[in-house]
C-alpha positions in Angstrom: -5.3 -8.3 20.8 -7.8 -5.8 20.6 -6.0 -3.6 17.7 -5.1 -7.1 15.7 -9.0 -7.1 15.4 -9.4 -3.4 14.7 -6.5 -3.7 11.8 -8.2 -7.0 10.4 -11.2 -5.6 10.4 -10.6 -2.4 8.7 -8.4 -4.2 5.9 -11.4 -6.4 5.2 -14.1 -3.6 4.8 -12.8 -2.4 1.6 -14.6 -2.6 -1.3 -14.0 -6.0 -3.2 -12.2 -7.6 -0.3 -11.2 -10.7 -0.5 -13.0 -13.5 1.6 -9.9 -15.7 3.0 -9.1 -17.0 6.1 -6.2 -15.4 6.6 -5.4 -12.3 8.2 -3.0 -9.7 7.6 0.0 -9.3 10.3 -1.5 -6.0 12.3 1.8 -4.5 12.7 3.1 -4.8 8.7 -0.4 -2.9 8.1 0.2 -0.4 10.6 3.5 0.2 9.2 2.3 0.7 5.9 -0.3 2.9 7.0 2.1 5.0 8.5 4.2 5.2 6.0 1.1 6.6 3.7 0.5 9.0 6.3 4.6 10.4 6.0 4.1 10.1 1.7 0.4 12.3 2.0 2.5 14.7 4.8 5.3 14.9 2.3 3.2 15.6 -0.7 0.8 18.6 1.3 4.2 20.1 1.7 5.3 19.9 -1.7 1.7 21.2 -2.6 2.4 24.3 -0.5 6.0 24.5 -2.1 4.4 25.3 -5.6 1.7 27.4 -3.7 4.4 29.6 -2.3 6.0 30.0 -5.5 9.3 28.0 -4.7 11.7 26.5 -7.3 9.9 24.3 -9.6 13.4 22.2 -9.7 12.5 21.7 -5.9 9.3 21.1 -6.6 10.4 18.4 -8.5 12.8 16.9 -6.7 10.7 16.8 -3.9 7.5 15.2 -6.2 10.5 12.3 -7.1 11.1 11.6 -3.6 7.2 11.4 -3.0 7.3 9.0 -6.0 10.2 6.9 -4.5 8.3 7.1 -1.1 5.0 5.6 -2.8 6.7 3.2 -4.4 8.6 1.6 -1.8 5.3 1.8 0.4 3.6 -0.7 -2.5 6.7 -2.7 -2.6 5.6 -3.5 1.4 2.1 -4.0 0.3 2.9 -6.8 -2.2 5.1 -8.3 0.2 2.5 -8.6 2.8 0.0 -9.8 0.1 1.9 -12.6 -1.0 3.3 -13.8 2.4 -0.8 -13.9 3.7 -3.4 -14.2 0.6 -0.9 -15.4 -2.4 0.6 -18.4 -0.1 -3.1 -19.1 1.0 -4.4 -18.8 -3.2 -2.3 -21.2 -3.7 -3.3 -23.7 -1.2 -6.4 -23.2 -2.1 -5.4 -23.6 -6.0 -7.7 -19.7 -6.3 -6.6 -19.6 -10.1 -9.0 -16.1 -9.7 -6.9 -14.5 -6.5 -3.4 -15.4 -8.3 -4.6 -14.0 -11.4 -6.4 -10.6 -10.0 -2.3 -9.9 -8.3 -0.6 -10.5 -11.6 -3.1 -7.4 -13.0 -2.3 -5.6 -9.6 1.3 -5.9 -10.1 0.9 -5.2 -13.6 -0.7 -1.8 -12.6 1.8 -1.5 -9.9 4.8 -1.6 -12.3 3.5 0.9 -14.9 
């Protein structure tokens, strides 16, 4: 239980957080956390790659599947944001939350 609060907590710290009710599941952020923590290992490596002077076609290749890894990552994110603060925008009719995701996604998508 202790962790559920530690997660919570830390998700709502960030700058312009939002100030529902809900909470975020604990484990979907710790997965997603993780999974940063693989895509910012995979890129330092891809950093030393072009360091080293390896093939810039590797390099690349490598940068893509970072790209794939990031993007899959935000997928989760949206997921977890609409099960918890969309579903709760809406029963709160938050015209303001609903709108502030449709700029995130179209960020997101860009």
């Amino acid at each position: 239980m202790e962790n559920k609060d530690k997660n919570t907590a830390s998700v709502s710290r960030q700058p312009d957080a939002h100030n529902h009710s809900h909470t975020h599941d604990p484990e979907e952020i710790r997965a997603i956390t993780n999974r940063l923590s693989r895509s910012i290992g995979h890129l330092e490596s891809v950093k030393r790659m072009l360091q080293d002077g390896q093939d810039c076609s590797d390099v690349l290749i490598q940068l893509a599947a970072v790209k794939a890894e990031l993007n899959n990552t935000g997928k989760l994110l949206l997921k977890e944001h609409m099960e918890h603060c969309i579903v709760e925008a809406v029963r709160e009719n938050d015209a303001a939350s609903i709108e502030k995701m449709n700029d995130a996604i179209d960020r997101f998508m860009k």
